[in-house]
N, C-alpha and C positions, 0 to 999 in steps of 0.2 A: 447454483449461485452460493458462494461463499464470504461469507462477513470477516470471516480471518483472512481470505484470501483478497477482497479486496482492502482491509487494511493495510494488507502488508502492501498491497503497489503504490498507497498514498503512502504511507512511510515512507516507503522508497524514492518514492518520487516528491518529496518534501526533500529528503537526502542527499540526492542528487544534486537540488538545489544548491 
């Protein structure tokens, strides 16, 4: 489990948005 890692998919997936 990674906290960089899932930031980066909310990022992304905010992004996407």
């Amino acid at each position: 489990f990674s906290l960089k890692s899932r930031i980066k998919h909310l990022k992304a997936t905010v992004d996407s948005r």
